[in-house]
C-alpha positions in Angstrom: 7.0 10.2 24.1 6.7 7.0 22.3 6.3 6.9 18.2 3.0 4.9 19.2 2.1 7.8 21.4 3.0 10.4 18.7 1.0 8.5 15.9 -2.0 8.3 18.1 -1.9 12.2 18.8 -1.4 12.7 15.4 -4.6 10.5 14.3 -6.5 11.6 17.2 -6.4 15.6 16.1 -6.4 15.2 12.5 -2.9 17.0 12.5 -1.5 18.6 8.9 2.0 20.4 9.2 2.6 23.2 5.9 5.0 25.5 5.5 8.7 26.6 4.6 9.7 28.1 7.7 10.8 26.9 11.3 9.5 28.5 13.6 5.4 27.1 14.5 2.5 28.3 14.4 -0.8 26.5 15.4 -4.1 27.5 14.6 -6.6 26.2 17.2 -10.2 27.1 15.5 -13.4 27.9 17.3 -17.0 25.8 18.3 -18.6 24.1 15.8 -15.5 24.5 13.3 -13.1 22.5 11.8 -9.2 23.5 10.7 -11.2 24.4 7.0 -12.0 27.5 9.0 -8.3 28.8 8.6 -7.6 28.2 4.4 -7.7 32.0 4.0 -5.4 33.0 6.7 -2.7 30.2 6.3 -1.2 30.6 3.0 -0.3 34.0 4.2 1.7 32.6 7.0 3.7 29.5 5.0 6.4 31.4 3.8 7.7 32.1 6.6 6.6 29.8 9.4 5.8 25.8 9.8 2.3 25.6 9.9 0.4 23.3 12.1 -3.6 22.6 11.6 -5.4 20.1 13.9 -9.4 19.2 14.6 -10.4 19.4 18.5 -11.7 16.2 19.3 -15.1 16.0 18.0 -14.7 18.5 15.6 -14.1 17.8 11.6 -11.7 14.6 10.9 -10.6 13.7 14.5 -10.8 10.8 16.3 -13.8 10.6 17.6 -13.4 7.7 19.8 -11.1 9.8 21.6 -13.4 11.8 22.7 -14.5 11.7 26.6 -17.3 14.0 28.4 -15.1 13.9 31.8 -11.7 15.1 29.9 -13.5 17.6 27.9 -15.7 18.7 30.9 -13.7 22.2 30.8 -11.3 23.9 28.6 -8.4 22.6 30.4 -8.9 19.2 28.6 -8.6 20.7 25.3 -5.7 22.6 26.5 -4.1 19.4 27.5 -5.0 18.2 24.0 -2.7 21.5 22.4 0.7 20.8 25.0 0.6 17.2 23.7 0.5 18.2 20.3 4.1 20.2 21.3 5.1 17.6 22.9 4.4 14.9 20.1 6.2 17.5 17.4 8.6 18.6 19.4 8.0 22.4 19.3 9.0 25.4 21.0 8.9 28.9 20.6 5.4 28.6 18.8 2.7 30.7 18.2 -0.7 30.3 19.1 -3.7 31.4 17.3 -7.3 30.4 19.2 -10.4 31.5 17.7 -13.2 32.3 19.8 -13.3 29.6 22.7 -9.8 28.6 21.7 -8.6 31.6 22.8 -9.3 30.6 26.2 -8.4 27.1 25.5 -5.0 28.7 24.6 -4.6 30.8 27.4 -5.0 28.1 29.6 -2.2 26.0 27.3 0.4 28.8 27.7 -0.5 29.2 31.6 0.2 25.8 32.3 3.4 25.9 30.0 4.8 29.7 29.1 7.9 28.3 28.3 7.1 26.8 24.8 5.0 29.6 23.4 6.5 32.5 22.4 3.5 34.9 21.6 -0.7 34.2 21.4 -2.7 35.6 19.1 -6.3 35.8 20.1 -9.2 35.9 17.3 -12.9 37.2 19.3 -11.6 35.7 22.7 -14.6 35.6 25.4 -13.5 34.8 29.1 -17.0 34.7 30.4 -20.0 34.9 28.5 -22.3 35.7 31.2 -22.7 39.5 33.0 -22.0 39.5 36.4 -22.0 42.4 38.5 -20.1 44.9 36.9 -18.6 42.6 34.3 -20.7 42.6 31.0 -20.0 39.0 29.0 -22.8 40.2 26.6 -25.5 37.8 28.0 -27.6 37.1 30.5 -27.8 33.8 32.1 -31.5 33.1 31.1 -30.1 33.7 27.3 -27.7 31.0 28.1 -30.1 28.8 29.2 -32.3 29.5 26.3 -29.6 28.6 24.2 -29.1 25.3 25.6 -32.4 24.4 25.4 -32.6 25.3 21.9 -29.6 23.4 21.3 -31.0 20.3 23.1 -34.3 20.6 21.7 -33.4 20.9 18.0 -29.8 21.2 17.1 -29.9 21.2 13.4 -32.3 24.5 13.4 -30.5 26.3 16.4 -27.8 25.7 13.8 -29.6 27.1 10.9 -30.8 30.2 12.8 -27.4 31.1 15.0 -25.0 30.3 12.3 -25.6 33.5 10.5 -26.3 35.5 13.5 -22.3 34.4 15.1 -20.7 35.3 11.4 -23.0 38.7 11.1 -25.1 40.3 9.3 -23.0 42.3 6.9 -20.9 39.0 5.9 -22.1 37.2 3.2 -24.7 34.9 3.2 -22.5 32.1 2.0 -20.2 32.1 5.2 -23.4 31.8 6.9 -24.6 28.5 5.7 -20.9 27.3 5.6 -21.0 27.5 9.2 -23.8 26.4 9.6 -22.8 22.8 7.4 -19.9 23.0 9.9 -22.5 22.8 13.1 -24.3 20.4 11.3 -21.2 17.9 10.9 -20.9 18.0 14.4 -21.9 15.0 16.1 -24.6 16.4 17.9 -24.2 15.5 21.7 -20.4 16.5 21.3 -21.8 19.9 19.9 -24.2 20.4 22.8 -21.6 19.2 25.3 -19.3 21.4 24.0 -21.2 24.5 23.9 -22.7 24.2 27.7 -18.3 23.5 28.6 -17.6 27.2 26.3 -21.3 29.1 27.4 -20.8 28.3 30.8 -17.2 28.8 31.5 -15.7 31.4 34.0 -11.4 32.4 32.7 -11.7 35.3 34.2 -8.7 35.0 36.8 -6.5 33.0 34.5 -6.0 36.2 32.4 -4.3 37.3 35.1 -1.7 34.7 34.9 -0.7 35.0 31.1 3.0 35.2 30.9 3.0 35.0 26.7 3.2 38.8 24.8 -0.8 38.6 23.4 -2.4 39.9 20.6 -5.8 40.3 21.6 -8.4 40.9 17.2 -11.7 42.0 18.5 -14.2 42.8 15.0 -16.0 45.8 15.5 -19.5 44.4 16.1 -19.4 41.1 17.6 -22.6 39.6 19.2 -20.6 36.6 21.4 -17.7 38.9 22.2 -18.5 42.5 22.1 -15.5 45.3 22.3 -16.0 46.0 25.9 -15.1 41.8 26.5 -12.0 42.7 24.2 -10.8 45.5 26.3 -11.4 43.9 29.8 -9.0 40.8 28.3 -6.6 43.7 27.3 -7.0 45.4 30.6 -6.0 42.3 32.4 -3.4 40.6 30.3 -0.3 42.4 31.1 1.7 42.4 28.1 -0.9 42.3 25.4 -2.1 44.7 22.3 -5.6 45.2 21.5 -6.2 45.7 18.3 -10.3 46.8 16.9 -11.3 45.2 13.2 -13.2 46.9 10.7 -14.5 43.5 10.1 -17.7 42.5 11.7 -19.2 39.3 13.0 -17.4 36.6 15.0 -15.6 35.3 12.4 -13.0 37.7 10.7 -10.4 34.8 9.6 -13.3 33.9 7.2 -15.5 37.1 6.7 -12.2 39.1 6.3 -9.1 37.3 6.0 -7.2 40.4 5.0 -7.6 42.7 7.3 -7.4 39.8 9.8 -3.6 38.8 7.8 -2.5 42.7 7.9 -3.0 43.3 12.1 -1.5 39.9 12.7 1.5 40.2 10.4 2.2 43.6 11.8 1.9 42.4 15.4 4.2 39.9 14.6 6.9 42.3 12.8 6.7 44.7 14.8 6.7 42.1 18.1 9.4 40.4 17.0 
């Protein structure tokens, strides 16, 4: 890869690299977020590893001209987006942390190239958000649908109103509203785009495929990925761990940073 091409990944995902150690560790965060969404779980982490941070297109300080609707018309594109960042820096043997959607985004990353990850780590992971038949996502389509239409309607008070709901109750009310400002950053037709791409995706069978020793964090109450979504993923990754937070809400790596640290520092001693 060219330095041009490097330079131009680099701008394009808002990439920061921190950290004493060698061996990587990216953090891919979830819809609607930024990588602001991981300053309590990194510092725990720099010691030992080299810490890579980077914005999905459309999200926080990326290049937003970079951003297509065909390429990011499914997952894959954004998986695309996370080999070339490898590729551009060179890594191998990293680990992969995807919140929410990214967990799928990075499942689909180390299908398509198991060779340079050594291990996921997979924060409220969802591979369909929809029931179907015996599978329970946790919705129904017409809640889906009601959802998009909210979103299309009025984005800025969909945010208001599901921000809090996604973080939970129990959290504070502050996390709330910060994700909420981080919805609300969003350039809205990226934001609704993006949502109808994660809401409406199927990576069911491509569990199936994961290669990469998984660490599968599923909070205790979780009203996008309930536990029974956390133990079919565990059921039908092969060599993965499933491990239950006290934490609740959909966002433990800011409503519990802690707890979140202690299962994935263990995983990874015990893993290694």
């Amino acid at each position: 890869m060219s330095v041009k091409s490097q330079t131009n990944i680099v701008k394009r995902n808002n990439i920061k690299i921190k950290g004493k150690g060698t061996q990587p560790m990216i953090f891919a965060h979830g819809y609607g977020c930024d990588q602001n969404m991981w300053r309590f779980i990194v510092p725990a982490f720099e010691e030992d590893y080299k810490i890579i941070l980077f914005d999905h297109v459309g999200a926080g300080n990326s290049d937003a001209k970079a951003y297509s609707k065909d390429k990011y018309s499914s997952l894959k594109g954004y998986a695309e987006d996370i080999l070339e960042i490898c590729d551009a820096l060179q890594l191998e043997d990293v680990i992969l942390v995807g919140h929410s959607v990214s967990s799928m985004i990075a499942v689909l990353a180390a299908n398509k190239k198991p060779s340079i990850f050594s291990k996921l780590i997979l924060i409220g992971p969802s591979p369909r958000y929809i029931n179907e038949n015996s599978y329970k996502g946790g919705f129904e389509r017409e809640d889906i649908d009601e959802l998009m239409e909210a979103l299309d309607s009025n984005y800025l008070g969909w945010s208001n109103n599901m921000a809090p709901v996604i973080m939970g109750t129990n959290n504070k009310a502050e996390l709330g509203e910060e994700l909420a400002n981080s919805f609300c950053r969003t350039d809205p037709e990226i934001a609704k785009h993006f949502a109808s791409v994660t809401f409406l995706s199927d990576n069911r069978e491509d569990l199936t495929k994961v290669k990469v020793p998984s660490l599968i964090l599923q909070c205790s109450e979780d009203v996008l990925a309930p536990l029974v979504v956390g133990e079919y993923i565990h059921e039908n990754i092969q060599n993965s761990s499933l491990r239950v937070l006290k934490a609740t809400g959909h966002c433990p790596n800011l409503s519990a940073p802690e707890e979140t640290i202690e299962v994935m520092k263990d995983y990874l001693e015990k893993s290694s």
